[in-house]
Every structure is written in C-alpha cells, then in structure tokens.
N, C-alpha and C positions, 0 to 999 in steps of 0.2 A: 786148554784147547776149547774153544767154543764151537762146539756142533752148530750144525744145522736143525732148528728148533729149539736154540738156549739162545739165553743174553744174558750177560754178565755187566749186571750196575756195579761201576766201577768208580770208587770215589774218587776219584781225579774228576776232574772239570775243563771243557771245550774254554780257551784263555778266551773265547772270544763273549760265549753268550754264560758265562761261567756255572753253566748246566755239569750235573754229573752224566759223565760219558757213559753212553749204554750200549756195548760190544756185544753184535750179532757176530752170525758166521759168517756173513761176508762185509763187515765191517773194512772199511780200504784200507786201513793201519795197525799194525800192530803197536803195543804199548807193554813199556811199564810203569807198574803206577806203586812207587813208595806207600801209598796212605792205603789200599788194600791188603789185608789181612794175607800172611802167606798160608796161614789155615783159618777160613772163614767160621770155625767152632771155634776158634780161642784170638780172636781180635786183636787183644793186648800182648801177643807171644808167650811163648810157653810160661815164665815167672812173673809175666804183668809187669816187668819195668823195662823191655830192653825193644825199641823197634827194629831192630836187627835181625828180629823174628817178622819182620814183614817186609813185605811189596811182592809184586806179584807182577809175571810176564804173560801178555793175556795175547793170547794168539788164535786169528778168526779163521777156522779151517779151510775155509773156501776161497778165502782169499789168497794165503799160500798155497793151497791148488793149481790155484789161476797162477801167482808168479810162478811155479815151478813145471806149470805145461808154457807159459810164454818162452821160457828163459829154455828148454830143449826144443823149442819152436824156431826158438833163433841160432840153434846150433850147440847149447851149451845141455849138460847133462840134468838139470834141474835142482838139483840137490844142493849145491853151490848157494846159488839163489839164497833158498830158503836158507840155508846154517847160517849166510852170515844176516839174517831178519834174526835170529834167535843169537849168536852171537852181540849182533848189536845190543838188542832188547836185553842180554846182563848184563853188556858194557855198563847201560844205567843202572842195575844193581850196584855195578862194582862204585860206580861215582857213589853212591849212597852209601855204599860199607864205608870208603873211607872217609864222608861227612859224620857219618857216624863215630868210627874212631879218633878223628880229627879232634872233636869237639870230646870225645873221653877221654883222651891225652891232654890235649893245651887249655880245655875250658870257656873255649869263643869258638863262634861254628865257622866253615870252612871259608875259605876268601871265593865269590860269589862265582862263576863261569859264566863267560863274558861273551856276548853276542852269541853268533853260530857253534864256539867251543863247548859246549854242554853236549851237541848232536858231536860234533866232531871228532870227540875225545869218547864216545861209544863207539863211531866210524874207527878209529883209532886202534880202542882195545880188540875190536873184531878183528883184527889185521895181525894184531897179537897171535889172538888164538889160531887164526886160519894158519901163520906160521910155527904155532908148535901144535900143530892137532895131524894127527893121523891121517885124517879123512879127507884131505884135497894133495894128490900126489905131486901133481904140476899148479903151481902158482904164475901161469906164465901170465903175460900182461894179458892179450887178448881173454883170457878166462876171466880174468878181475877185473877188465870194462866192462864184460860183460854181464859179468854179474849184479857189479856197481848199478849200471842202464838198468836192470831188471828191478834192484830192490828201488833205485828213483824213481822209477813209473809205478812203482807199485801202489801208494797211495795216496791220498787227497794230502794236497799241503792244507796247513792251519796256518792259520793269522797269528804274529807271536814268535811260532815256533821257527826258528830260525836253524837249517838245515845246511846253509852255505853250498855254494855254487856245486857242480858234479865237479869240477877240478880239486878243489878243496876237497872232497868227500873223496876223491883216488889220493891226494896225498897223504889225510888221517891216515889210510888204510891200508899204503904203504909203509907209510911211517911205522906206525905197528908191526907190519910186517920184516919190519929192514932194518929198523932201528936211524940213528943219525949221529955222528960222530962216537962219542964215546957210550952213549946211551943205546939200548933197545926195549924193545917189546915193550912192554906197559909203563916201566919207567919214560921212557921217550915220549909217550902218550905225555905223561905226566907234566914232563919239562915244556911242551909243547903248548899246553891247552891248558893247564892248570891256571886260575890267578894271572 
C-alpha cells in the first residue's frame, strides 16, 4: 500500500518511455510488477534461486479511495470496486506462477499471451475469485457493470498495454465467474486466454 507521502520505485517500466515506474498514492493504476522483490531485504527470494519468491501488487491508496467513494456514488457499495483491482492485480501473480512452473516442468517458458489476453485472463481470474469468495453475496449483472465501469475509469490507459474493449473485460469476468461448457473458474480462464 502506498501512503500518502511514500513512492514506491518500482522496477517495471512505462512500455512507452521505458522509465522505471515510480508509484505515489495517488498514482491512477495499480500494478503488478514480477521484477520487484516480494521482500525488498532479500531480492533474490528466500534461497537465491527461485523468483517465485517475487513480484509484488503495488496499490496507491488514494486512488482506490477515490474508486471506492465513486463506485457508492453511483449506487454501488464500494468494496466491490476495489477487491476486484486487488483480485485482478493477483490474477497477474497467478499468470507468473504458472510461467514459472511452466518453464520448471517442460524446460521452454510459457507460449506468449496474445494481444489484450494477458489483461483479460486477470479480468478472468478475478471473476474466479469473486465467484468462490465469501465476500460479494449477489453477483447480479447490474453489480458487475458496475463495478467493471468503476475499475475502467479508474486509471490512465498506457500505450502497449492492451486492456480490450469494456465488453471483453465483462466476458473475461463472467467467464471466471460461470465457467463455459465443461470448464470453469480458472481452468476456463485458461482454455480461453491461454496461447
């Protein structure tokens, strides 16, 4: 969490000016960033050979403030909002765990994610979680536009970064949430966005 009064240099890089990104507290995105330390005293992970002990979800407090007073401004409880900015943001841990096993199983790293499915297949897993998680009772559509509308306005697009249309970004997130023929939850991400 980045206070107000901290910045967090974060070794990822803007695709565009390929600067390392430097998160205030009101930074308009959140991120994760694989190449930051998940404990900035031990860099290399706990044994020095595994980066599976890193990346890090860097989350600018005042910015999810802002989305979670917009999002009960428009009707909706707030909370929502934010969990799936923090669900998303492990979505891309999880893509990185299984690049990381990927490539400790077969010995070639993972086959690449293609256009907007890198964002999507995070959109995706969030829709996973928000369907086996405790903490949203009703899933009903109007909750999850609206939620969806809150995390899309929520920050500056990047050049690059390819996020796919808000349509796209409700079917990852259903998908996730619903599954699609014989597949669900994260598997279905997988069949969907993978490769």
């Amino acid at each position: 969490m980045i206070r107000e009064g901290k910045t967090h240099p974060s070794n990822c890089r803007n695709p565009r000016t390929r600067h390392r990104i430097a998160v205030e507290h009101d930074h308009p995105n959140a991120y994760y960033c694989p190449a930051d330390p998940y404990d900035p005293g031990d860099p290399t992970g706990t044994l020095g050979i595994s980066d599976s002990d890193n990346g890090m979800i860097i989350l600018p407090v005042t910015t999810l403030q802002r989305l979670w007073d917009a999002d009960r401004g428009a009707g909706g409880t707030g909370d929502f909002a934010v969990a799936l900015v923090l669900a998303h943001e492990f979505g891309h841990h999880v893509q990185d765990e299984l690049a990381i096993h990927w490539f400790e199983k077969f010995a070639v790293p993972i086959p690449e994610f293609t256009g907007a499915h890198k964002e999507l297949i995070a959109d995706c897993f969030a829709g996973a979680w928000a369907a086996n998680s405790q903490a949203p009772s009703s899933l009903d559509a109007p909750a999850v536009d609206q939620a969806l509308a809150s995390v899309a306005a929520m920050g500056a697009r990047q050049p690059g970064a390819g996020y796919g249309s808000g349509r796209e970004r409700r079917e990852a997130f259903l998908l996730g949430a619903a599954g699609k023929g014989s597949t669900s939850g994260p598997q279905a991400c997988l069949t969907a966005y993978w490769g």
